[in-house]
C-alpha positions in Angstrom: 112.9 86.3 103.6 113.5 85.1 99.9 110.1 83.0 100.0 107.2 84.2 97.0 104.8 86.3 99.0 107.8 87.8 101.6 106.9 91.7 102.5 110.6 91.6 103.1 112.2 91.2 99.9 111.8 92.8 96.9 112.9 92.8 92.7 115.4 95.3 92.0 116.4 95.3 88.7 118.3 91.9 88.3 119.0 91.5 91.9 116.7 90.0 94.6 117.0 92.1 97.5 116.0 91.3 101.2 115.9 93.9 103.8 115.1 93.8 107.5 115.7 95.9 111.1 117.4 94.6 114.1 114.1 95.0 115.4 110.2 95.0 113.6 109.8 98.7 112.6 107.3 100.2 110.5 110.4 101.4 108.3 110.4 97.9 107.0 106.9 98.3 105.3 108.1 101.9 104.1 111.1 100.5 102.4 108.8 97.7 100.9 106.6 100.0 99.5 108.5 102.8 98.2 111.0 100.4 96.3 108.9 97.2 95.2 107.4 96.5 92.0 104.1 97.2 92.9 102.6 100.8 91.9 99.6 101.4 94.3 99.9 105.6 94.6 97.7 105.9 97.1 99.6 103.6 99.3 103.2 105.2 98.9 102.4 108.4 99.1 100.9 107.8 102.5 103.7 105.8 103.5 106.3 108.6 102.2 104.5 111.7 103.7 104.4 109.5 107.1 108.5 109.0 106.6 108.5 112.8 106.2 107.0 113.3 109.4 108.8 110.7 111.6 111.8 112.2 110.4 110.8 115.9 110.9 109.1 115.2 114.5 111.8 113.3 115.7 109.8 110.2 115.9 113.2 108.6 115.0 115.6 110.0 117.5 117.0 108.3 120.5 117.0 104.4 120.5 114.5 103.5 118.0 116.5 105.4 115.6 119.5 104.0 116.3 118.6 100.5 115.8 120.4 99.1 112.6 118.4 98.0 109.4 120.2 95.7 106.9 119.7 95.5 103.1 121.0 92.9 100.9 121.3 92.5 97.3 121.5 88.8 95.7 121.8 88.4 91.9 122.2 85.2 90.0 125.7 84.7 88.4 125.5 81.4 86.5 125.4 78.6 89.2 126.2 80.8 92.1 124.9 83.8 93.9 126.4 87.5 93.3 125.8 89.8 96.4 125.3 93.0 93.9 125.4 95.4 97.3 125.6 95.0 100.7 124.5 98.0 103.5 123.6 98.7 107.0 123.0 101.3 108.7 120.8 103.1 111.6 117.1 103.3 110.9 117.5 107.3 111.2 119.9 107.1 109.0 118.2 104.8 106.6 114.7 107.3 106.6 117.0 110.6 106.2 118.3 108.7 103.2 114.6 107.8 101.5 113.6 111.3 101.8 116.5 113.0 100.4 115.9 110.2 97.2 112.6 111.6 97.4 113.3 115.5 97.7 116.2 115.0 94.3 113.6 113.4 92.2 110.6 116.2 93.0 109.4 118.2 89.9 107.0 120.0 88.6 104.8 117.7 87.3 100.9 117.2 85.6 97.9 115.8 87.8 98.5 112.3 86.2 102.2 112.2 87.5 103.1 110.5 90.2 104.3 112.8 93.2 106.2 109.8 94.6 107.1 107.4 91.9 108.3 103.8 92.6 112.0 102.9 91.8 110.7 100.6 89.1 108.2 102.9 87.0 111.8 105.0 87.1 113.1 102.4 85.5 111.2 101.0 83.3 110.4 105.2 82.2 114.4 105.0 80.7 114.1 101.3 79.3 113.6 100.9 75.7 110.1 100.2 74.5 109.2 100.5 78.1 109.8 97.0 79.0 111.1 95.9 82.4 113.1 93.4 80.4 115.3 96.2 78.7 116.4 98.0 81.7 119.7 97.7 82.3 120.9 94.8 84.4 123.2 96.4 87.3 121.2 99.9 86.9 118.8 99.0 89.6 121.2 98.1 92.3 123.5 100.5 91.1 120.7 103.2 92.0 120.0 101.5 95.3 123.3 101.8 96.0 123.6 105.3 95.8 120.9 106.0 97.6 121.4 104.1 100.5 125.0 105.5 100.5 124.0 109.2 99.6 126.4 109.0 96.5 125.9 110.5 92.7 124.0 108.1 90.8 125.3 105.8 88.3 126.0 108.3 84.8 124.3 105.0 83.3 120.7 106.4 84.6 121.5 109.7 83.1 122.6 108.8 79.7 119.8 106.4 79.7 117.3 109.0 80.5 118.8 111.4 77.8 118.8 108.9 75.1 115.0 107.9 75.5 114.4 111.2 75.3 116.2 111.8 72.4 114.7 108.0 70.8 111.0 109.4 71.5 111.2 112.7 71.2 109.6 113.0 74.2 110.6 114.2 77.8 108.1 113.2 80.5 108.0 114.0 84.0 109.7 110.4 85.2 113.0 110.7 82.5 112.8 114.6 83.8 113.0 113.5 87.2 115.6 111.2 86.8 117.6 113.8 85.1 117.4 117.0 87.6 118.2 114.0 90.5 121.5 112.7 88.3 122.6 116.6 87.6 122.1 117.6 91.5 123.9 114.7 93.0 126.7 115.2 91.0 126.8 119.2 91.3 127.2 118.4 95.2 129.6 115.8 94.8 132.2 118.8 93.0 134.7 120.0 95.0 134.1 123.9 95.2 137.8 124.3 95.9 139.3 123.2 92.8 136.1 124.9 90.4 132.7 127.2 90.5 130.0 125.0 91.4 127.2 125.0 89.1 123.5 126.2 90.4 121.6 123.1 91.1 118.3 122.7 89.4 114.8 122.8 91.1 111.5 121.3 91.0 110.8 124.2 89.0 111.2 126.6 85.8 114.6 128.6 86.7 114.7 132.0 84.5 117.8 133.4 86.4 119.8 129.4 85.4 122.9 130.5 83.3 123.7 127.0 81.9 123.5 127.1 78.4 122.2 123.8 77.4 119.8 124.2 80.0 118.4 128.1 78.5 118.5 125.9 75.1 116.0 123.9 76.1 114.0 126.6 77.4 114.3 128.2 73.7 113.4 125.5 71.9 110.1 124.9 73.8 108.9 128.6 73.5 109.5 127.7 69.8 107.3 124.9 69.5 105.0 127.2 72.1 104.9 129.9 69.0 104.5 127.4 66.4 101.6 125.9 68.2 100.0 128.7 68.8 100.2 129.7 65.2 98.6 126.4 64.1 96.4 125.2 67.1 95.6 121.5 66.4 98.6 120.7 64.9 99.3 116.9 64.6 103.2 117.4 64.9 105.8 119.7 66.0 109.4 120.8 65.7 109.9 118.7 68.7 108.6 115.6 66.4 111.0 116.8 63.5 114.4 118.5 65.6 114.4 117.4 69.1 117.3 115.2 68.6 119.6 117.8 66.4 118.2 120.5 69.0 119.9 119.1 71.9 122.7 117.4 70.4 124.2 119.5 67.3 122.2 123.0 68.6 124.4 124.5 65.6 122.6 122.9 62.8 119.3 123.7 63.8 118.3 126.6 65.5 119.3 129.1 63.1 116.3 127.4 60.9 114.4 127.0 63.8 114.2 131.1 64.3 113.3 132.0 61.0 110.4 129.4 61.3 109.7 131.3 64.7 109.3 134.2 62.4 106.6 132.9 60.0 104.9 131.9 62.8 104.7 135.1 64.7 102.8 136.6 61.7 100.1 135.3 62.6 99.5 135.8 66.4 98.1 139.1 67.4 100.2 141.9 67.9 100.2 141.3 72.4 101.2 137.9 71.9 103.8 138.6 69.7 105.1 141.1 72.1 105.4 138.6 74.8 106.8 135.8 72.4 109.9 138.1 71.8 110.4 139.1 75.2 111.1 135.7 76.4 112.6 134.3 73.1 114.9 137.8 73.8 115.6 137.0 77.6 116.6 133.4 77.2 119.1 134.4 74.6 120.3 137.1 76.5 122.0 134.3 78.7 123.6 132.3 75.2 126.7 133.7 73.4 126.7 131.6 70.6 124.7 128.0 69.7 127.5 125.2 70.7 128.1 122.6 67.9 127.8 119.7 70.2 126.2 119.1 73.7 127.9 116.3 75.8 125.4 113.4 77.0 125.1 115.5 81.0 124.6 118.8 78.8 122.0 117.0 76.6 119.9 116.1 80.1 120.1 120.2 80.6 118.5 120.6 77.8 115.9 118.0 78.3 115.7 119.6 81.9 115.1 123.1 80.6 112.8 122.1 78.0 110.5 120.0 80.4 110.3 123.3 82.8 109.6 125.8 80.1 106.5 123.2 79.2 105.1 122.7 82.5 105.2 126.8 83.0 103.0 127.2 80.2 100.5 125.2 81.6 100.7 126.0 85.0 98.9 128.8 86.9 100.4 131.0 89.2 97.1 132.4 90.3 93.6 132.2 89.4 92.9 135.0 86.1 89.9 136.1 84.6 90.0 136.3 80.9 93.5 136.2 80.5 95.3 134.6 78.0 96.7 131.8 79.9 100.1 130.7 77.8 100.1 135.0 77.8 99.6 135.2 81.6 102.5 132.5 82.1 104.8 134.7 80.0 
């Protein structure tokens, strides 16, 4: 199973993992594809909408879903083996667990995006300079992990995630993902009997979210919206200049940020205005005051928020004629 070539194991960060069923099953080739290196769309999005179906036709009831599937992670640890995780379970079991992985990372994404990203374009998304080399050593079984065992995933993901956002001042759908899939998983790990469980976070914008790191993130994208619009072509924005103070010391910059929004608003037409200030008004309708520090989990709110507001400018509800569209999405 270790040989070069073997469709059962696969590169997991640092660890060498190996997987196989108590018996062949096409789960196996699922498991290959959805996790290994290799980043053939086509291929696992096939294989993950045919996991959606098994599991919701009930393809993997009775005894074929009962049949146990083993995965094993090996990581070298100077001249001996490390087993970095260690899991089996029932192939039902096993499927129900890939999908829900699946269902915490969906988001509202562009036509580029990948609706079913592999495990190591996730990683390599939060790794500095991009480079497979720079992600994290245990992160990748540490993810695995979870996954397999339906657990909250590691906070290192998350502040990973956050801080490449923050380094590049730049929150794509992939950091985004990772983000919303962190923040659920560990909403539903609170115990509701000891505090008020916070509203998870969908694949969606959420006007009616109360968090408010997350409505500060919806802010500062209408702002650079407005400014934008003000200056079409622009060749930088305020994200460029105060992403990181934004969503870190919120305090220290969006006081400046709303006189700028100000200027700017001169010189859109009077219905655009109008709609500017309506949702610059609603989204502050939900903040009391601008906190003078977000927390690393707040700070992937904010990224969270900031990513939604962006894809519901640019995303249609329904087909318009002449319509404005950033107006329409308003």
């Amino acid at each position: 199973m270790l040989a070069k070539g073997s469709r059962q194991r696969i590169q997991v960060g640092d660890a060498s993992t190996v997987f196989w069923a108590e018996k062949a099953d096409a789960v196996e080739d699922v498991f290959a594809t959805v996790f290994g290196e290799g980043d053939d769309p086509d291929a696992r999005t096939g294989e993950v909408r045919a996991l959606y179906e098994a599991v919701q036709s009930g393809k993997l009831d009775g005894a074929r879903g009962e049949t146990r599937f083993y995965v094993l992670g090996l990581a070298p640890n100077a001249a001996r083996i490390a087993v970095r995780f260690w899991h089996t379970a029932p192939l039902n079991e096993i499927a129900r667990r890939i999908t829900a992985w699946f269902d915490d990372l969906a988001i509202a994404r562009g036509p580029n995006d990948p609706e079913f990203p592999s495990l190591f374009r996730l990683l390599t998304a939060i790794a500095v300079q991009r480079k497979a080399d720079n992600i994290p050593p245990r992160l990748g079984g540490d993810i695995m992990r979870a996954i397999l065992e339906g657990l909250p995933f590691p906070s290192t993901w998350l502040n990973a995630a956050v801080q490449r956002c923050r380094a590049e001042q730049q929150v794509n759908a992939l950091r985004a993902a990772a983000i919303k899939a962190c923040i659920n998983r560990q909403i539903r790990s609170t115990k509701p009997q000891t505090t008020i469980r916070e509203k998870e976070y969908p694949t969606v914008l959420d006007p009616t979210q109360p968090n408010p790191a997350y409505r500060l993130g919806r802010l500062f994208a209408v702002l650079e919206r407005i400014q934008e619009a003000a200056s079409p072509g622009l060749n930088a924005t305020i994200r460029d200049r105060y992403y990181g103070a934004a969503s870190s010391t919120p305090v220290a910059v969006f006081t400046t940020l709303l006189r700028l929004k100000n200027a700017h608003l001169k010189k859109l037409p009077t219905g655009r205005v109008i709609n500017f200030e309506k949702l610059v008004g609603e989204i502050m309708d939900g903040l009391s005051d601008f906190p003078k520090h977000l927390a690393l989990p707040d700070q992937g709110r904010f990224a969270l928020g900031y990513y939604h507001q962006r894809q519901a400018f640019f995303t249609k509800s329904a087909p318009t004629d002449s319509t404005d569209p950033d107006e329409e999405n308003i």
